[in-house]
N, C-alpha and C positions, 0 to 999 in steps of 0.2 A: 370374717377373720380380720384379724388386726396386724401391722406390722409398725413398731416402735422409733421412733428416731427423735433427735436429743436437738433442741432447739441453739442454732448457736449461732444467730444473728435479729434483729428485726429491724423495721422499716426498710426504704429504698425502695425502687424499680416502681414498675407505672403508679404501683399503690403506697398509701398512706400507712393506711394499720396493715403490715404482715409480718410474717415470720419468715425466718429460713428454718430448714432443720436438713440433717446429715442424714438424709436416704434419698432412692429417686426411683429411679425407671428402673436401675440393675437391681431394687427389693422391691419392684411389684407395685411402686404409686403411680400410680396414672391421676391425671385433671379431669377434675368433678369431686375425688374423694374426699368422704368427709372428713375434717382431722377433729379428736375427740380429746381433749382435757381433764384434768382432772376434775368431776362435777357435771361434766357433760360437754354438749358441742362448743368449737372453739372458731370452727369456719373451714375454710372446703380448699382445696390445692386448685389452683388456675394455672402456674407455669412447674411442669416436669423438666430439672437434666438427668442426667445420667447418674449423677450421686446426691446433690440436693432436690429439694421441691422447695416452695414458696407457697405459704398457708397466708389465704385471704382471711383476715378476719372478719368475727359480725359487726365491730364496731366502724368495718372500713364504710365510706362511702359510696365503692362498687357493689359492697356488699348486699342480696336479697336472698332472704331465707324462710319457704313456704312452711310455716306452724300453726300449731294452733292452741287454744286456751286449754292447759289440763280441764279446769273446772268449765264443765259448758261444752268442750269442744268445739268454739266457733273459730273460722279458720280466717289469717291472716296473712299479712308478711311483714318481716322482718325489714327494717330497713336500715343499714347502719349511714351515720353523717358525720363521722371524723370525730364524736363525743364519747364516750367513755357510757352512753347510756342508749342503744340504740331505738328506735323508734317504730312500734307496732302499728300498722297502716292496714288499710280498708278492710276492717272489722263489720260484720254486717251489724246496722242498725238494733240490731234486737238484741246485741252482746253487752254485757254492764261487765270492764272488767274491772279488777278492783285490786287497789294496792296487796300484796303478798298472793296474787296467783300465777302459776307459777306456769309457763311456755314450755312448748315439746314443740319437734320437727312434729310436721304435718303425712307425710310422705310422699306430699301429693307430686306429680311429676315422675316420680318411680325411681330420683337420685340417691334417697337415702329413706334410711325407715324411717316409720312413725315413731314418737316416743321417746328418742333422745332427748335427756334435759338440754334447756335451751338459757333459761334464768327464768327472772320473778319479777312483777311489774314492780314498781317503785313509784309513779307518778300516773296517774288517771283522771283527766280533766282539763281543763278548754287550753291548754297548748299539749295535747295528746297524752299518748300512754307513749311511756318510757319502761326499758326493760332493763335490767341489771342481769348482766349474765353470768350464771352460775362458776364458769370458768375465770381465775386472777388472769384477765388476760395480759396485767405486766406485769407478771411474775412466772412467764411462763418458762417448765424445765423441758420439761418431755411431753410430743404429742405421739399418739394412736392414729395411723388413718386405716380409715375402715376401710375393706375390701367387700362393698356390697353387691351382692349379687340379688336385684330384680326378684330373679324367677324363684329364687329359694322362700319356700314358706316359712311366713312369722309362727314361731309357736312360743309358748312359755318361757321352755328349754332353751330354745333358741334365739331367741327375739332378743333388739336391742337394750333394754335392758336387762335381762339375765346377764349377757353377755359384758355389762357394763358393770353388774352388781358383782359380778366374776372376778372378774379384773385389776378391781378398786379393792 
């Protein structure tokens, strides 16, 4: 499930890249949740009040996010450095990935599903792979954070993207 709220601040407080937005603990966000974009994921809630939350973005520099290559499925993370293009890191040696393919959360760790778009590489080659992510993150209006629940099975129907293809 998703609950809505309207972004109406960014940057400040310990981090670099985040957002505010106008929900919190009294609708249901709690820290870890993913917050969702338009395009796909945007980055996860760290600090909960009572009416705001504060959305870390992928691009921040605290930012890590377990994904992996749509094409291939090789699995990596995310790392954002305060750039506007964050940086896919310890890719196993046998993954070629290649300009226009395109990142999904991983799900590994059990934070958030598999399958959320993430972005699309943009640079592949001797100063890394660089990711563009699918979300304007400075343009952003309004974020989704997701309410994931673990134990709930992925199905078609259900799974994060239906859910996203819904929505959108």
């Amino acid at each position: 499930t998703f609950v809505t709220g309207r972004v109406i601040a960014d940057g400040g407080g310990t981090y670099v890249r985040t957002a505010l937005i106008n929900i919190g603990a009294r609708d249901g966000v709690k820290k870890g949740q993913a917050a969702i974009g338009e395009g796909g994921f945007a980055g996860r809630v760290p600090e909960v009040g009572q009416r705001p939350a504060r959305i870390l973005l992928v691009t921040d520099l605290n930012s890590r996010l377990p994904v992996m290559l749509q094409e291939g499925g090789h699995r990596a993370v995310l790392t954002g450095d305060n750039s506007a293009l964050p940086k896919l890191e310890y890719l196993p040696g046998q993954a070629k990935p290649a300009v226009g393919d395109h990142v999904v959360t991983s799900g590994d760790g059990g934070q958030f599903p598999s399958g959320i778009p993430v972005g699309e590489i943009v640079a592949s080659g001797d100063n890394g792979v660089r990711v563009r992510p699918f979300v304007d993150l400075g343009r952003l209006g309004f974020l989704r954070i997701m309410q994931f629940d673990a134990t709930r099975l992925e199905t078609e129907e259900f799974g994060p993207l239906a859910i996203l293809r819904r929505n959108y």
